[in-house]
C-alpha positions in Angstrom: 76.5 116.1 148.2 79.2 118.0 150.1 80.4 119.3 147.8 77.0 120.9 146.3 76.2 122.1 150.2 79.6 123.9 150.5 79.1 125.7 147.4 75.6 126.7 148.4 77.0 128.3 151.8 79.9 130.2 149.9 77.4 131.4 147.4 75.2 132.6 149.9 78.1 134.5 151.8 78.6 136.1 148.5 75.6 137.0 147.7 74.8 139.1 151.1 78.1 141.2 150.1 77.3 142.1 146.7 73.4 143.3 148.4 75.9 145.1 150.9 78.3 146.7 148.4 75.3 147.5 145.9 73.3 149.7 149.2 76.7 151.9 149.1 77.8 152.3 145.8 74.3 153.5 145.1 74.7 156.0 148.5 78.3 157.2 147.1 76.6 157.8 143.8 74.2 160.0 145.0 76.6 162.0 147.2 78.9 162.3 143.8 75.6 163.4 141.8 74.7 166.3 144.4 77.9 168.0 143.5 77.9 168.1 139.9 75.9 171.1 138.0 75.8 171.6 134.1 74.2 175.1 133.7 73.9 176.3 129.7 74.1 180.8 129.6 73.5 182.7 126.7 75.3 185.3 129.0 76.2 186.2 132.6 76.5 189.8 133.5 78.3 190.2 137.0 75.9 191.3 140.0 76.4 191.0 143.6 78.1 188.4 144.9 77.0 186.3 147.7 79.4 184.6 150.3 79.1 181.7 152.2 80.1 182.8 156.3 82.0 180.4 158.3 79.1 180.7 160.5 76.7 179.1 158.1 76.9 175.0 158.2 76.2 172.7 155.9 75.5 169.8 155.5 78.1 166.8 154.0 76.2 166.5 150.6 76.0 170.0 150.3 78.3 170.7 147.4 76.2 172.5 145.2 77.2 176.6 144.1 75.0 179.6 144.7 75.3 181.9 141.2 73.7 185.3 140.9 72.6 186.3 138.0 72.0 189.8 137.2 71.2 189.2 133.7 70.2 186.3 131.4 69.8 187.3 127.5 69.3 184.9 124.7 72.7 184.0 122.8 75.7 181.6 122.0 75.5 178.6 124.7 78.1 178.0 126.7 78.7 175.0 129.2 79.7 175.5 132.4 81.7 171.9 133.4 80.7 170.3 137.0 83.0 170.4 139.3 83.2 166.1 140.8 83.7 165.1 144.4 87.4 165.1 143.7 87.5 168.8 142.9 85.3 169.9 145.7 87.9 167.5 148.7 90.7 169.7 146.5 89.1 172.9 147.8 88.6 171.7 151.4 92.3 171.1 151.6 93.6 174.1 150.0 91.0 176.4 152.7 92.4 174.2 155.4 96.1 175.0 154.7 95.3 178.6 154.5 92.8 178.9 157.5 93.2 176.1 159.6 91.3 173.1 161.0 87.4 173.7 161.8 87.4 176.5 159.9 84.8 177.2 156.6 86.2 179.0 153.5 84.6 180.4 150.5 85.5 179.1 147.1 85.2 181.7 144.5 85.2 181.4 140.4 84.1 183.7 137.8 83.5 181.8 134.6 82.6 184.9 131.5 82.0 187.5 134.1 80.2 185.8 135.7 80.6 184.6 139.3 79.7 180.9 140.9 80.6 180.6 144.5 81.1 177.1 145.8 81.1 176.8 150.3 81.7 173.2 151.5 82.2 172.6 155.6 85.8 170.9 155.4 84.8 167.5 157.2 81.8 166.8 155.2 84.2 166.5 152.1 87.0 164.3 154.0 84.1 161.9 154.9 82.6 162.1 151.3 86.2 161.0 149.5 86.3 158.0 151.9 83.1 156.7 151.4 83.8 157.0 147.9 87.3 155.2 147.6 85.5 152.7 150.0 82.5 152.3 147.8 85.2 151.8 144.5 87.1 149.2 146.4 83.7 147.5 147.1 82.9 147.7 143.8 85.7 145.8 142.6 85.1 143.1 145.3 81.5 143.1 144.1 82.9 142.3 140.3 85.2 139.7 141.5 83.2 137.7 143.4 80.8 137.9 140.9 82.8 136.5 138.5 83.6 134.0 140.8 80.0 132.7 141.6 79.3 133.2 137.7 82.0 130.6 137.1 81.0 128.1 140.3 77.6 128.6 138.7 78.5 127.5 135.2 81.1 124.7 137.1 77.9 123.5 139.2 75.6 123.5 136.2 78.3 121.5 134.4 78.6 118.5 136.9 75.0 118.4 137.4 75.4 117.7 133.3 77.7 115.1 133.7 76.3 113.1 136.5 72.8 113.3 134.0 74.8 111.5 131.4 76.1 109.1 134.3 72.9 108.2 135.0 71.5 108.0 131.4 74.6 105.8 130.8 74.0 103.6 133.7 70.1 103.1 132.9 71.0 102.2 129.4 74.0 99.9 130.7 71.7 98.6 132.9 68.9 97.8 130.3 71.5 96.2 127.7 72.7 93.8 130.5 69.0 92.7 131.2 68.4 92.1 127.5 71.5 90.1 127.5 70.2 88.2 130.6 67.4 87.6 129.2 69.0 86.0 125.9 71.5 84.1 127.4 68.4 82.6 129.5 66.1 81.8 125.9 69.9 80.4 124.3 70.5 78.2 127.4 67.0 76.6 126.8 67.9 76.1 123.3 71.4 74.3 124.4 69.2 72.0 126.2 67.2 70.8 123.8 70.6 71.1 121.2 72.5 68.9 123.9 70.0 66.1 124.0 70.1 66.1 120.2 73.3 66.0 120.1 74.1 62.6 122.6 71.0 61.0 120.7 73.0 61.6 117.1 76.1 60.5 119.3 74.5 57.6 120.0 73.8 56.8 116.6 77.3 57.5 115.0 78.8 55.2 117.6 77.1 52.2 116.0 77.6 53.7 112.2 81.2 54.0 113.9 81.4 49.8 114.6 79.8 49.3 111.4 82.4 51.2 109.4 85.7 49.2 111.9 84.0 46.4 110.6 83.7 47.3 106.7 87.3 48.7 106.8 89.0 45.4 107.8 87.2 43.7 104.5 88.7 46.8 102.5 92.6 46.3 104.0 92.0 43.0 103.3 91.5 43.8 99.3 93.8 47.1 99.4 96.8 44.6 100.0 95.8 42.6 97.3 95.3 46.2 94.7 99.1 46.9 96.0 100.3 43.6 95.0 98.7 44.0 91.9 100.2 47.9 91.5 103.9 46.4 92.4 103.1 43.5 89.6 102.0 46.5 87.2 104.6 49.1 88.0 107.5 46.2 87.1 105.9 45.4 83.9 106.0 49.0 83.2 109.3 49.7 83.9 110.2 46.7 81.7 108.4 48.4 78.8 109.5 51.9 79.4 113.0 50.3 78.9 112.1 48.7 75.8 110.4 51.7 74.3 113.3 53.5 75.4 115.3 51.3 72.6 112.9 51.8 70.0 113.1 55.1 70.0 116.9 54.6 69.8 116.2 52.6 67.0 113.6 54.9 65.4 115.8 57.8 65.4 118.8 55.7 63.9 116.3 55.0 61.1 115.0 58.7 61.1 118.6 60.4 60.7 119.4 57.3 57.8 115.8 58.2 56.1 116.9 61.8 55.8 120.2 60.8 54.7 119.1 58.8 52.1 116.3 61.5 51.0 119.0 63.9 50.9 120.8 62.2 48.7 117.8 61.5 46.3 116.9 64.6 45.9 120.6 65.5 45.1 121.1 62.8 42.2 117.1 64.2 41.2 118.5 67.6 40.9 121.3 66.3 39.1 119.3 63.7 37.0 117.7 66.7 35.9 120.5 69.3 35.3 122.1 66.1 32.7 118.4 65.6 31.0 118.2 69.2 30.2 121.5 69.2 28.9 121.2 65.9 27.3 118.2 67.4 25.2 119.6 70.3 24.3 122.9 68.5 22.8 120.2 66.2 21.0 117.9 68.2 19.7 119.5 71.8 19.2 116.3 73.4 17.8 115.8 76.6 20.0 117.1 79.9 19.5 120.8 81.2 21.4 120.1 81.7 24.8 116.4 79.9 24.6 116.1 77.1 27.0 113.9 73.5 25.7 111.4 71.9 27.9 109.0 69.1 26.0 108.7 70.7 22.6 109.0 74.0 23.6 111.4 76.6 23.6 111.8 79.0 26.8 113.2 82.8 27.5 114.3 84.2 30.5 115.6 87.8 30.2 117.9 89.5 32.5 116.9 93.1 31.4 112.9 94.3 33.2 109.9 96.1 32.0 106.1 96.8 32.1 103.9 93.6 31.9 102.8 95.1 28.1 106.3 95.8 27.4 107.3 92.4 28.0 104.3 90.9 26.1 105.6 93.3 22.7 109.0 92.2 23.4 108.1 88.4 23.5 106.3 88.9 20.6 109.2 90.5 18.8 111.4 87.5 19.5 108.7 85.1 17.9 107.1 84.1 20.6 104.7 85.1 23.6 104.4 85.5 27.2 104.6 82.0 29.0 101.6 80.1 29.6 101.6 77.4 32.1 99.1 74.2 30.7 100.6 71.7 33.1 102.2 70.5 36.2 105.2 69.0 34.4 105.8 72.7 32.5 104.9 74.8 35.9 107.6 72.1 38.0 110.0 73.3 34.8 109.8 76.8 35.4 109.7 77.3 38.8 113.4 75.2 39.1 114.6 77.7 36.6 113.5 81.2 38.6 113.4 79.8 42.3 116.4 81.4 44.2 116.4 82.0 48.1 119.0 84.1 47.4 117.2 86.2 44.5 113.9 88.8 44.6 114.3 88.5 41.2 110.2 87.7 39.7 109.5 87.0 36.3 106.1 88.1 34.5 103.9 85.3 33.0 100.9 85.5 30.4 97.9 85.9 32.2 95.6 89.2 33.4 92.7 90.0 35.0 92.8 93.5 33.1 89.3 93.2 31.4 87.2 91.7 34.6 88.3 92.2 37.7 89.2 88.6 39.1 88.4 86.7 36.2 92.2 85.1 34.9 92.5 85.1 30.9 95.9 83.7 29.2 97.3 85.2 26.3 95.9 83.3 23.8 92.5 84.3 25.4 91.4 81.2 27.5 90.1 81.7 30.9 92.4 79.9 33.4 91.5 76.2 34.2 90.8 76.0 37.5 92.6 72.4 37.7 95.6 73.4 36.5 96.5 76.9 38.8 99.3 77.6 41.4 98.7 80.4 42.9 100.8 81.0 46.6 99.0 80.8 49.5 101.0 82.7 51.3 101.3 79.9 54.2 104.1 81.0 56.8 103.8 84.5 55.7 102.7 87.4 57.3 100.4 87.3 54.6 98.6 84.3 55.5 95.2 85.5 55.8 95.1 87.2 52.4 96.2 84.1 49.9 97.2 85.2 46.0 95.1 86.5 44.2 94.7 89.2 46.7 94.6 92.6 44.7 96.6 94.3 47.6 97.1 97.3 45.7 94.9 98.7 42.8 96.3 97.4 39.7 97.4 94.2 40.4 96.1 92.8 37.7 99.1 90.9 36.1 100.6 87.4 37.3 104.0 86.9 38.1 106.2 84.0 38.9 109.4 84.3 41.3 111.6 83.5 43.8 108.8 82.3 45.9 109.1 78.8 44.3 112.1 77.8 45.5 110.8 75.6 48.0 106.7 74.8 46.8 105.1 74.3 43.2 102.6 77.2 43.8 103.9 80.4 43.6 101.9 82.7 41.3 101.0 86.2 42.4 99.3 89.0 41.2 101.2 92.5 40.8 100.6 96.0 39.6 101.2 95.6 35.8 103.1 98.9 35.4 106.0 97.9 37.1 108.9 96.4 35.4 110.2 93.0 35.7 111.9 90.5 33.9 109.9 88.1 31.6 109.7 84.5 30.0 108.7 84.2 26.5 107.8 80.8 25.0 107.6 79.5 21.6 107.4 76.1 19.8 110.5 74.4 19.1 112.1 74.0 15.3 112.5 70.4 14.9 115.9 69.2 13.6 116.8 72.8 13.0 119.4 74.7 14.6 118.4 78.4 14.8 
């Protein structure tokens, strides 16, 4: 509040000196105003000319200039410029220097031929030019104070803003800590009542609590005997992991001697085999140079490839015909004979599916029995999910047999029929004839 009251006293002292300084500037301005004169002619003609004695006073706003006219005619306008107050105090003090203190002098100018005479009493213009710097230096005072009660204004206006939002603050602050009262009064009520459940529920664990002691001593009781048990169990199964430990010693011995011993079986098989074939051959001798015997049936395999119908014409040519497979004894035959891991050598066979698309027809025009196929699976492969026949291409129509069957009895797939391979040709064997 001391503050606001001494800004209300220096505002006040303010305000009576700009009322002050206003009252002259407006006096100064209309002392200024008196000697000024803007007069327009069309054209001055020189007349008599009228002078202003030293006799004659005047008085201190009397700046203004007699002009006589002897004619006025219509014509180009021409402006006469005002003299100011700072023109007329230059005349005073040029007529004092020539004619001295309290004397009047006559100031003469012919604008066009015309003549204006201007007559100011010397002190009148000396008191005229300090009224006027007075009334400028009062002016800027004026403008700086006013700035400065502008800007206490806006500073006074501005705190009375801020102590608003203090108080709006505080009534709200104030408000919020009353609601908060009031809850913490409505959630102490509630603790209360919460409190008194709570020691009742206390109450009632504490007996559930002598209950339980009670119940737990029965359970130690029969825990001990569990671990007794679990300590009877665990040795028993130590005792067995170290048995079973032995037996699958003695399994695996047994496993490595198994595969031993089906190693060597399948060698003296492969062997038993090798001296049958040769053994039949020796003894019976009825198949062509270069044929092979199986059963009663004589078997080609060429080195030299072409088409499937090439091969079928060439077969045919040799007195024979492509192979066709009629059992599991024949297909275990061939397969031993063109089953290389080490070839990609494949062999066509005599069966097509060249007149209706998946249906399998042998040479000598039977459909394929359906018991007696081995066609791959393609198990292992990345071809797994698309077993033989699979028509991968177009024009697979013709079956082949390769080195697929190295390691399985079904190894027949279908391939495009116009590319070469090599062939088997079969034909009934010549008994007791050498050919």
């Amino acid at each position: 509040m001391a503050r606001i009251r001494d800004h209300n006293h220096r505002n006040s002292n303010h305000l009576l000196i700009v009322v002050y300084s206003h009252d002259c500037f407006v006096a100064s301005l209309r002392a200024a105003s008196e000697c000024k004169e803007d007069v327009t002619y069309a054209e001055v003609r020189i007349g008599a000319r009228k002078q202003v004695h030293a006799g004659k006073a005047q008085s201190s706003t009397d700046c203004e200039e007699d002009v006589t006219y002897s004619q006025v005619k219509p014509g180009a306008k021409r402006k006469v410029k005002s003299r100011t107050v700072l023109e007329c105090e230059k005349d005073v003090t040029d007529s004092e220097a020539r004619n001295g203190p309290g004397e009047q002098m006559t100031v003469q100018k012919e604008i066009n031929h015309g003549s204006v005479i201007y007559s100011t009493p010397v002190g009148s213009n000396v008191v005229i030019a300090l009224v006027t710097g007075s009334c400028i230096l009062l002016l800027v005072l004026v403008i700086t104070l006013g700035v400065l009660y502008a800007s206490n204004i806006n500073n006074l206006q501005l705190e009375k803003a801020q102590f608003a939002q203090r108080k709006d603050n505080l009534t709200a602050q104030i408000d919020l800590e009353s609601s908060k009262h009031q809850h913490c009064v409505k959630n102490l009520t509630g603790v209360s009542v919460l409190m008194a459940n709570v020691q009742a529920q206390r109450d009632q664990l504490s007996s559930d609590l002598q209950y339980i002691k009670q119940n737990l001593t029965a359970v130690k009781v029969n825990l001990m005997q569990v671990q007794a048990q679990r300590d009877q169990l665990s040795s028993d199964l130590q005792y067995t992991k170290q048995n079973l430990t032995a037996v699958k010693d003695n399994l695996m011995q047994v496993q490595a001697q198994r595969d031993q011993l089906s190693s060597d079986l399948q060698y003296t098989k492969q062997n038993l085999t090798a001296v049958k074939d040769n053994l039949m051959q020796v003894q019976a001798k009825r198949c062509p140079s270069k044929w092979v015997v199986f059963s009663d049936t004589c078997y080609y395999f060429s080195n030299d490839k072409m088409t499937w119908e090439q091969s079928q014409y060439a077969c045919i040519h040799d007195g024979g015909h492509l192979v066709i497979i009629e059992s599991l004894q024949e297909q275990d035959f061939i397969r031993k004979k063109v089953g290389n891991p080490d070839s990609t050598n494949s062999y066509w066979i005599g069966m097509t599916d060249t007149r209706v698309e998946g249906v399998w027809v042998w040479m000598d025009n039977t459909t394929l029995n359906e018991s007696i196929k081995f066609w791959d699976k393609n198990e292992g492969t990345s071809n797994s999910e698309w077993p033989e026949p699979n028509d991968w291409k177009p024009g697979e129509d013709c079956a082949q047999i390769g080195q697929r069957c190295f390691n399985k009895i079904s190894c027949w797939f279908d391939f495009a029929c116009d590319k070469k391979s090599k062939r088997i040709c079969e034909q009934h064997a010549t008994e007791g004839t050498t050919l």
